[in-house]
TORTOR-608261 format. One record per atom (N, C-alpha, C): residue in three letters; x negated, z negated, y negated. Coordinates in steps of 0.1 Angstrom, whole numbers, plus 5000, padded with zeros to 4 digits. Example, Ala and Ser with C-alpha at 12.3 -4.5 7.8 and 13.67 -1.06 7.14 Angstrom:
<rs>
ala486849225057 ala487749225045 ala486849225033 ser487249295022 ser486349295011 ser487149215000 
</rs>
This chain:
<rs>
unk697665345504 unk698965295509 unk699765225498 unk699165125492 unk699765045479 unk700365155470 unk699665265467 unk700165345455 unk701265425465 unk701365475478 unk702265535480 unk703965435482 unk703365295483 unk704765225486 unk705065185469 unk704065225463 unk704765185446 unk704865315441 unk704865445449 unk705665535441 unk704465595432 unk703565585435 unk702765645421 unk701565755428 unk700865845422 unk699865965425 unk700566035436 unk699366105442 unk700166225452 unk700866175462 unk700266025465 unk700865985478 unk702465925475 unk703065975466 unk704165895460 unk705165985477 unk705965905479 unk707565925492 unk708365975487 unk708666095492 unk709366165489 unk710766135491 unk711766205481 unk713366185484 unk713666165498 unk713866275505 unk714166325519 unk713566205528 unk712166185524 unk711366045537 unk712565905532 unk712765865521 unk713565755518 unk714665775528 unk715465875523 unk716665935529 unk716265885545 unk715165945547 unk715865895564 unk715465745572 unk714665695564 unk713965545567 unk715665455562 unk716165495553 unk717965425553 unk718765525560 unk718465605566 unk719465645578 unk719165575590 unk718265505592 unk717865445602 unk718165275605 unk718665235591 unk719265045588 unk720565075587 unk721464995596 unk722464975591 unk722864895581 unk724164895571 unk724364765564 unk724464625571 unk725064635588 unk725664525589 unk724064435592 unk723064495593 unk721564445593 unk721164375578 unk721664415572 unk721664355557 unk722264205553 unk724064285558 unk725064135560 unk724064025568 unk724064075581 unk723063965588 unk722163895581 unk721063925575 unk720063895572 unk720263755562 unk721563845553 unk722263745540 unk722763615543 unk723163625558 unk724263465561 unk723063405568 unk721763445574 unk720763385578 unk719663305570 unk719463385561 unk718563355550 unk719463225541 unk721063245536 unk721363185529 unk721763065532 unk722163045545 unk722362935556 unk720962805554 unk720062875555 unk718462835547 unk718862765531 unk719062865523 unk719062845512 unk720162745506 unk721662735515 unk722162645510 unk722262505515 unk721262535528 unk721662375532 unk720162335532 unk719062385527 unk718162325530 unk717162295515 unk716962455509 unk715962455498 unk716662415486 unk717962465483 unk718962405473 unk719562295478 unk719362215482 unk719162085493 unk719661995494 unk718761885491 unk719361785496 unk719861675485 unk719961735469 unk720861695457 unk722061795459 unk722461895466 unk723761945469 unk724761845481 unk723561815489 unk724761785502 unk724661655494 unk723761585486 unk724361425482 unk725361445473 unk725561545468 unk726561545454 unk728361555468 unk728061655475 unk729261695488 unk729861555492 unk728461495496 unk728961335505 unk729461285492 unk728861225483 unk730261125476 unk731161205473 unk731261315465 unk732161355462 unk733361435473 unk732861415484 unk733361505493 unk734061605493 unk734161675484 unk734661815481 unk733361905473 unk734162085479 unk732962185476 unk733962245468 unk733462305457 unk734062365449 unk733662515449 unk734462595458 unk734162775457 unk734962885450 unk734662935437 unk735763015436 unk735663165439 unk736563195441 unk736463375446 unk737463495434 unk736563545434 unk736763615427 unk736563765430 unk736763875422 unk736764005424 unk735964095412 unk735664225415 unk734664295405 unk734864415409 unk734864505402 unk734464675408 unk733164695403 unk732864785411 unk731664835411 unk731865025408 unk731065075398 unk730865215394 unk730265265404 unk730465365411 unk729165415424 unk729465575422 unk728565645422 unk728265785423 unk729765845429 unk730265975424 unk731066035433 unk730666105445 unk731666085454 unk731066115469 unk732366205475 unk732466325476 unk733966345478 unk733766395493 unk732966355502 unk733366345518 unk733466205514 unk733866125513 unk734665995514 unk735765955504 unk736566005505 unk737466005492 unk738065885488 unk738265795499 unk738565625495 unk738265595487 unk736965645483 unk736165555472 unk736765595456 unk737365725461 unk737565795445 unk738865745439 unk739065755428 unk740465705418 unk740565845407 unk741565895413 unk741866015398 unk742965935392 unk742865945380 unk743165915364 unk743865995356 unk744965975354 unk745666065341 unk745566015331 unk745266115320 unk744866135300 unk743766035302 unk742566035306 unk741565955307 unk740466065303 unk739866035298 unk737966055297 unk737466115308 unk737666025314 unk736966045331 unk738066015341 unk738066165342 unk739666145354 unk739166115364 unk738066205373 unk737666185384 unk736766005384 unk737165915388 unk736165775387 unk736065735403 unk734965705404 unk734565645421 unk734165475422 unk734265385425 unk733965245429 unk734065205439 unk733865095439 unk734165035450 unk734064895446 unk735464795455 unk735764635450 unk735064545456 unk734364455450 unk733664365455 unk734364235457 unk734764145464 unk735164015465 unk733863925467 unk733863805458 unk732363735461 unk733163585462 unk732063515466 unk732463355469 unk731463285461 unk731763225455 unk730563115448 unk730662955447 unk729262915452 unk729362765453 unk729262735441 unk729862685432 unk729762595417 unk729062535415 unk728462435426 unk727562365426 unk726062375425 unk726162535431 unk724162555433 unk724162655425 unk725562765421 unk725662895417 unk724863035427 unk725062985437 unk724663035451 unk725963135457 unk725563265460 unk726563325465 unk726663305479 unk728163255484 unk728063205499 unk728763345506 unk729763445500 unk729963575508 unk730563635499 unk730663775502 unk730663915499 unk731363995509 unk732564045505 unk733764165510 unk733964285507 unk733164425507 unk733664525506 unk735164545509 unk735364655496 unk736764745497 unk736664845490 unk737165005494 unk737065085492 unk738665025471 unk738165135468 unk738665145452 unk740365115454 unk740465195465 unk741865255469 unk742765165474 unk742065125485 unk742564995495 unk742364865495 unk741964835479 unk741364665484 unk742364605480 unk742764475485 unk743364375487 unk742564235488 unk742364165473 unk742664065470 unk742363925482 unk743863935485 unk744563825498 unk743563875509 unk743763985512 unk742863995527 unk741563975528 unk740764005515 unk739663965513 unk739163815510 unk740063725506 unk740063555505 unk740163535521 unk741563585529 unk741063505543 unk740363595548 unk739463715549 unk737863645552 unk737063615548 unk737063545535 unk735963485530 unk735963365534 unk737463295531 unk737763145540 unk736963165555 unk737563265566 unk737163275581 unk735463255576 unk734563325570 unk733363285572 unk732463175566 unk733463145562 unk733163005553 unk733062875566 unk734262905576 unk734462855585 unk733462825596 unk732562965595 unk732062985607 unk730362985605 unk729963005587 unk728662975585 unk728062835580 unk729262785571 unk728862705561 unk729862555562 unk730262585575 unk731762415574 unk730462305579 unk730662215571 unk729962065570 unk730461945575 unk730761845582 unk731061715583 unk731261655570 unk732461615565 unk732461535555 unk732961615545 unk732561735547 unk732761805528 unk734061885531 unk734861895524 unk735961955524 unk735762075511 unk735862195517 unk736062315507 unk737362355496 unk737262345479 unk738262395476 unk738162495470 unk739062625475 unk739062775470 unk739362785457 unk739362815444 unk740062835432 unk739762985432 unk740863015429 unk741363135427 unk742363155412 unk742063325408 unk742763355396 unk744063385400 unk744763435391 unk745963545394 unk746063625404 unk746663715409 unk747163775421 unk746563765434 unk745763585437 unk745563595456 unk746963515456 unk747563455452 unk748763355461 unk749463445465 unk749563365478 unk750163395488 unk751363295494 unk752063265498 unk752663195509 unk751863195523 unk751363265529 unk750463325543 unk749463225538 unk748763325524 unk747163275520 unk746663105520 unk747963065512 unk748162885512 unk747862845528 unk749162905536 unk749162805549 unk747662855556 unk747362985554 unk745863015564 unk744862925558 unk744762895544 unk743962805537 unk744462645542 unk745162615544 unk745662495553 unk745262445568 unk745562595575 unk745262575586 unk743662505589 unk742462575583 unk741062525583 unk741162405580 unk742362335573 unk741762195565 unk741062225551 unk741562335547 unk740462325536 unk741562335524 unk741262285512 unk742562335498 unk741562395493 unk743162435481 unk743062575474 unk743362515459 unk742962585448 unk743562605438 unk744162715430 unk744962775426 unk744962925428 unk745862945413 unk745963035402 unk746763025397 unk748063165395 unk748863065390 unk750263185393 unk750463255378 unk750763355384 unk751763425372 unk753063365367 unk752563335350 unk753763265345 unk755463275351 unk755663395349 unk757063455354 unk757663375368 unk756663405375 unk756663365393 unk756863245394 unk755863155386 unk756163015383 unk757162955378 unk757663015370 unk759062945364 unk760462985374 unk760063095379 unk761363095391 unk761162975404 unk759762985408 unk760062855420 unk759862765412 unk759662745399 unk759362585396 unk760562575383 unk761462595381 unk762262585367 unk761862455359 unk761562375364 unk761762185357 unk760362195349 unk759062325349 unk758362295344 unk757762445334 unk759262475333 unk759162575324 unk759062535309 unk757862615302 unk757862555287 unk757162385282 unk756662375293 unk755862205292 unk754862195301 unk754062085297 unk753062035304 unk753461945318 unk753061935330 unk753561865340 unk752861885352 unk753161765364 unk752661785376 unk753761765383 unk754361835395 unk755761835403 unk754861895415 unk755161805431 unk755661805441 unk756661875445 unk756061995451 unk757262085457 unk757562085470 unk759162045481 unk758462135493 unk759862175497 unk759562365500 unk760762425500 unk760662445510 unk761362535522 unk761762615527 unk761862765527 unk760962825539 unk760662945536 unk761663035546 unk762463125544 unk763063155553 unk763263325552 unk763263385561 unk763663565561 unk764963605559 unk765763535560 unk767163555557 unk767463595539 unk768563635541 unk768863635525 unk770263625525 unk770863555530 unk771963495531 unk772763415518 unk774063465510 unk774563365499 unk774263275497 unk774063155505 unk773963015505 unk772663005503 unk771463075513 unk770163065513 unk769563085497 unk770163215492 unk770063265478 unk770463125465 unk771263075468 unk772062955463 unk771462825466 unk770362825475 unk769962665476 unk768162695469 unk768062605459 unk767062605455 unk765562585456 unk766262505469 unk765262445483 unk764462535491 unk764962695490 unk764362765499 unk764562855490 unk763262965498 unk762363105492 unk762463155501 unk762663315500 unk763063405509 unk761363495511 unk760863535521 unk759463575523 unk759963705532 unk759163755533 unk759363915545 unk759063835558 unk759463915570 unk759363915579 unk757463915585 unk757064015580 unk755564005578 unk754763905573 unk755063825561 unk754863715558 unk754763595572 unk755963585573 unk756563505580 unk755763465594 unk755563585599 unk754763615613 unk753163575612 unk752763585603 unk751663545597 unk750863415594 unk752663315591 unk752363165587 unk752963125602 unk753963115609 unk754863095625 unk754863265630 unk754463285636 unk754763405646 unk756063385649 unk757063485649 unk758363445655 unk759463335651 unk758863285644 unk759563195629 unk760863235623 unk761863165624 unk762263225612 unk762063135601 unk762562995600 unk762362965590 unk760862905591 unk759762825579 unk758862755583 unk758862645568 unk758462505565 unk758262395559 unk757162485550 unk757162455531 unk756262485528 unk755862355517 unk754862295516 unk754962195504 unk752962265495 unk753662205485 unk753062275471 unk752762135459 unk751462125454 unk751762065443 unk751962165427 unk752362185417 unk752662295407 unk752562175404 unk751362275388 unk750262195377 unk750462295367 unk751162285352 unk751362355343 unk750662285330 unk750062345319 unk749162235311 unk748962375298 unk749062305290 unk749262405276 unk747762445269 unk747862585269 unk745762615266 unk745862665250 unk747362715243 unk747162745229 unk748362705233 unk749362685216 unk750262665212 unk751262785221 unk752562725225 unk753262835233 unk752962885247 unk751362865249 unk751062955259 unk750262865269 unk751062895285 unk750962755296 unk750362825306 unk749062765312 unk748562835323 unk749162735340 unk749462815346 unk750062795357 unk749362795370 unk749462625377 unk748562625396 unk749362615402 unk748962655417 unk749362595423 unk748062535433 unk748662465440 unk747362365449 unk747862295458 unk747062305466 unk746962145477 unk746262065477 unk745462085465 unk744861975460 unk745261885451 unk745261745463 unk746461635457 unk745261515456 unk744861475448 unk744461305443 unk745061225435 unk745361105439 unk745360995426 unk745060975415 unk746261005407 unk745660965393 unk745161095390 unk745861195397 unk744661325389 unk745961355373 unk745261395363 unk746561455352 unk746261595353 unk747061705342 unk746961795341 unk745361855336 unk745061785328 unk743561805322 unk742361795332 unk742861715344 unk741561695353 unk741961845364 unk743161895363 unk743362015373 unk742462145364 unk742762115348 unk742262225335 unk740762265339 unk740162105342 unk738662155343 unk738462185354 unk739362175367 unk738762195383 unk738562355379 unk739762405370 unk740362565373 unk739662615364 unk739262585354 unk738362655345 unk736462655352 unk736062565353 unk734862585362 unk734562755373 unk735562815374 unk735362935383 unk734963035372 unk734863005359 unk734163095349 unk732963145355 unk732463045360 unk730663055366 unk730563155367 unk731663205379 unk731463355388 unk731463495374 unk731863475360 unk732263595354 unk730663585353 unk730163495351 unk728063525345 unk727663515355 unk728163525368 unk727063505377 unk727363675382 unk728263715383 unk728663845385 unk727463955374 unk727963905361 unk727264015352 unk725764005356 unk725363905357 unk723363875362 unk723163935371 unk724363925384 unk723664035396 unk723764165395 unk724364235383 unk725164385376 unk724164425373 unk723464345361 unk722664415348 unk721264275351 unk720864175359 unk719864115358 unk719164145375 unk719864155381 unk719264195401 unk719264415396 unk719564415387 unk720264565387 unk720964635396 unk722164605400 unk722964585411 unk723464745408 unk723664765390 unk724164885385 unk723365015386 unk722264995392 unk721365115394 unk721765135408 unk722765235410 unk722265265424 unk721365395426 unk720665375436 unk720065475441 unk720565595456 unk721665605456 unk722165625467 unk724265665464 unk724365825473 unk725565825471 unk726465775481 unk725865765496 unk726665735506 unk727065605506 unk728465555509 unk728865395508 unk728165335518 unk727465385526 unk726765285535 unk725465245532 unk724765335522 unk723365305519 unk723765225504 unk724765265495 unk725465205486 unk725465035489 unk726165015500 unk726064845510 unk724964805510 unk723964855513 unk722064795516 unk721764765508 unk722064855492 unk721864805481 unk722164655474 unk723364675480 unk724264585473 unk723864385474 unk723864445492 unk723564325500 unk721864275496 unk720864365498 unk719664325491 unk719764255474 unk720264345468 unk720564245451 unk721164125455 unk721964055465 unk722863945467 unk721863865470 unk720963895478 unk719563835483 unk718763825476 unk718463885468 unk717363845458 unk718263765448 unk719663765442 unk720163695434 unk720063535438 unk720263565450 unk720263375457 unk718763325457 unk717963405462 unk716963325461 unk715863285448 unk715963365437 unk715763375423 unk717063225421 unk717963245424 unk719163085420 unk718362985428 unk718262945441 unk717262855448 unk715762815441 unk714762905435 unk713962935427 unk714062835417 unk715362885406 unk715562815392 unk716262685400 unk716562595408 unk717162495413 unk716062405420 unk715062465422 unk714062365424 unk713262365414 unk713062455404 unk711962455388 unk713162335380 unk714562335382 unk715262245366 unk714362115368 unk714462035375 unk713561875373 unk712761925364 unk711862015361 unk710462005355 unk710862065339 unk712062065338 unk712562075322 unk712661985314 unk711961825319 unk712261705311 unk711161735303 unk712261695290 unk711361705278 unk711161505273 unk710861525261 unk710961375256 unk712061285258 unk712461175264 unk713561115260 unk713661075248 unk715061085246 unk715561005232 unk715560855233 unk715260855218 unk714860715213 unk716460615211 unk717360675210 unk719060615208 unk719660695213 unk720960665214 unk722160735218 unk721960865212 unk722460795196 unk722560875186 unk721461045187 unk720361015187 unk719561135193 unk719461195201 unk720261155215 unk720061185227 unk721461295225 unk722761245216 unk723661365214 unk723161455206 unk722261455196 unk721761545186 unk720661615196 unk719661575200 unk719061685207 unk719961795220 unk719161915214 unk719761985225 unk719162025235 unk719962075245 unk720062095260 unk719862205268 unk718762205275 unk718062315278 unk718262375293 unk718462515296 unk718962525313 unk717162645315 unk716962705326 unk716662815334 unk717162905328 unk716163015322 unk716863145319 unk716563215330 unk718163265339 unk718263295354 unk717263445356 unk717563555343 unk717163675342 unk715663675339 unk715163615338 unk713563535336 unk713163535350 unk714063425358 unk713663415374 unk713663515378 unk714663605379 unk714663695388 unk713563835390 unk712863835373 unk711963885371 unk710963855376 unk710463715374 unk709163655381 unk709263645395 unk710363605401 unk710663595414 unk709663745424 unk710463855412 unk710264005417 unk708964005419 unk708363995410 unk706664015405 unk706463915419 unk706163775420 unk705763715431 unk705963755446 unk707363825447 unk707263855460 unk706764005465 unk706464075452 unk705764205454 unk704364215456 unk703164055451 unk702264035453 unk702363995464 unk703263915465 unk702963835485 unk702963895493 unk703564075491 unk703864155505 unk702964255504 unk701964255493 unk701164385489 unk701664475480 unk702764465475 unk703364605469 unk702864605454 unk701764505449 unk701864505435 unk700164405437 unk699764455425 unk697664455425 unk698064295417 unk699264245415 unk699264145409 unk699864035415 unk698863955414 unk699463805427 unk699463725422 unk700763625417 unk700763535411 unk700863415419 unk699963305418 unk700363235424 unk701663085423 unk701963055432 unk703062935433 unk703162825419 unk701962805413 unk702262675402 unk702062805389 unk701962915387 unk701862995379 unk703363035381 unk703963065389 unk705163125390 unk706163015383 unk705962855384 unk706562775384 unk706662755366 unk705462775364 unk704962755348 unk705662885341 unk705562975343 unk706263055343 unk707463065341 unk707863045349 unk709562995351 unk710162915338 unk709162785336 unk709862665328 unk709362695315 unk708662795316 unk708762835296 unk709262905292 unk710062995297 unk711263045290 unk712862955291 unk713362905282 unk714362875284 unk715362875277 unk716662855280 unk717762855271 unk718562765266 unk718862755252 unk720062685249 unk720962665254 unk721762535257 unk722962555261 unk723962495249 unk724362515247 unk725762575239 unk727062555240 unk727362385237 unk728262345249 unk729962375237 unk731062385244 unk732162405237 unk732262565226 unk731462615233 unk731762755223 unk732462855227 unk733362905218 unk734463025223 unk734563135208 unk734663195217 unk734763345211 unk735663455215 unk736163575208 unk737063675213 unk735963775223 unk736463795236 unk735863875243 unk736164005237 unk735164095238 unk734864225233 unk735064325246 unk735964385250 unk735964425263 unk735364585261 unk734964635268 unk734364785265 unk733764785288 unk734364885288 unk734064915303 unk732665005304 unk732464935314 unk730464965320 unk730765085324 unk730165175325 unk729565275329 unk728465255346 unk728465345353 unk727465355361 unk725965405354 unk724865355357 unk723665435354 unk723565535366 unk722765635363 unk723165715375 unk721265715380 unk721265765388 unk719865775392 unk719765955385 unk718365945383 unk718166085383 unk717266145392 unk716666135402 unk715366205406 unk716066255418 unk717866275424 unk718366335430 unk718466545429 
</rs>
């Protein structure tokens, strides 16, 4: 039985038997599983140094972000497909991923399919907000969204309002300098609150006080509205000579400057490495499967194993203390050691394949742990480099 669930001698399972043991799971049994298990994982085993960090600080920091995904072509579902002119690869198939990430644990709190064709950004943030709502809202902690370029919204802000929760979100330079003129070409923080109205009326066009929105918009933030109150704080702060990166937010504190908004908004980097680890370290990039619904099982099991391999390395960091330094002075000269995550997820694998039988090798619990804390990595604080962009490929399965 062991050799036939690991695939190996005669008793190896055949294509066709796979095929129909995943005709028989649905994805949304997967989704399930993910907000149950991780519900666990973020309020209990990644614990009780997250919710003390929430209580004083009383804000969660989540940013959401977006990714495609390469997936086999499938042409009874054409959604998924993208034809391409003067390209390499005209025919290309994906599918968009939207993810949510806590900053704090590096824990994925949710995940939004979209077909290649039809995804949307915005609509994918308010449901991530709605289940944020409905899995993970705390007493005391207040959630803030940070987001890149193309989720703002006028709708997205007020739905992100409505929960009580802020946003950080950034604008396209252009966009920004039309509602904000006074903070074009400089560094600054301005208090905005205009007037949103469906009209486009001379005067309306002429008062600088008010922004003209669609009708659709509109119905979205007041049903049946015409006009509706909008207030904004706009945070502009210079990142090279000439060149100004642009928020907006409702996220308003005391005494905050431009530099303390620089670091809230830069922190959503997390999601670009936590993205690539669950790609090429969970092998998110192997699929085994053409149909987008068994494509989903995949997807959602890598998201599961990613969180709990992160829970894993967040109760092994304490046991990274090495010698303390003797002065200051050495304590800045020694360097600083994290969890190599793609280590965990390896060991993790191996341990939970012994625990369930699937593997003649059983490691136990302070071996996994020892394990764990001897591979590790540098951290490498203030380093920048030119990204090298080169687009991923799908690995494809072969034994179809």
């Amino acid at each position: 039985m062991a050799k036939a669930m690991m695939g190996l001698g005669s008793d190896r399972v055949s294509s066709s038997a796979i095929t129909q043991i995943k005709g028989k799971i649905k994805a949304e049994f997967f989704q399930y599983l993910f907000y149950q298990i991780n519900m666990m994982l973020v309020l209990c085993s990644a614990g009780p140094n997250r919710r003390q960090r929430c209580r004083e600080n009383r804000y969660q920091f989540i940013a959401i972000d977006g990714s495609n995904l390469p997936v086999p072509v499938n042409f009874d579902e054409p959604d998924y497909i993208v034809r391409r002119k003067d390209s390499n690869d005209p025919i290309h198939a994906g599918m968009h991923l939207n993810l949510a990430l806590d900053l704090a644990t590096g824990l994925f709190l949710d995940f939004v399919f979209q077909t290649q064709k039809g995804n949307d950004d915005r609509k994918a943030a308010k449901i991530i907000i709605e289940h944020y709502h409905w899995y993970y809202q705390q007493e005391g902690v207040t959630p803030v969204f940070i987001m890149d370029r193309g989720y703002f919204s006028f709708s997205l802000a007020e739905f992100c309002c409505k929960h009580g929760y802020q946003y950080i979100i950034r604008s396209k330079y252009r966009e920004f300098t039309s509602l904000f003129p006074e903070l074009k070409g400089k560094e600054g923080i301005s208090d905005v609150r205009k007037r949103l109205s469906i009209h486009q009326r001379a005067s309306d066009r002429n008062d600088p006080n008010r922004k003209y929105i669609s009708r659709k918009a509109m119905n979205e933030i007041c049903p049946g509205a015409e006009e509706a109150p909008f207030t904004v704080r706009s945070v502009s702060f210079e990142t090279e000579p000439g060149k100004y990166v642009c928020l907006l937010t409702s996220f308003i504190e005391q005494n905050m400057t431009p530099a303390d908004y620089s670091d809230g908004y830069h922190g959503r980097w997390g999601t670009e490495t936590k993205i690539g680890q669950l790609k090429y370290g969970e092998h998110v990039l192997h699929i085994h499967s053409k149909k987008a619904e068994w494509i989903k099982q995949e997807v959602w099991a890598g998201l599961l194993g990613m969180n709990i391999s992160t829970a894993v390395s967040l109760l092994c960091a304490p046991q990274l203390g090495g010698l303390e330094a003797a002065d200051e002075k050495e304590a800045q000269e020694k360097p600083k050691y994290q969890i190599n995550l793609t280590n965990v997820i390896r060991s993790v694998s191996v341990y939970l394949q012994g625990l369930w039988g699937r593997s003649t090798r059983s490691v136990s619990e302070k071996a996994l742990i020892e394990e764990i804390c001897r591979e590790k990595s540098c951290i490498r604080e203030n380093c920048s480099f030119i990204r090298k962009l080169h687009p991923k490929r799908l690995i494809w399965f072969t034994w179809r």
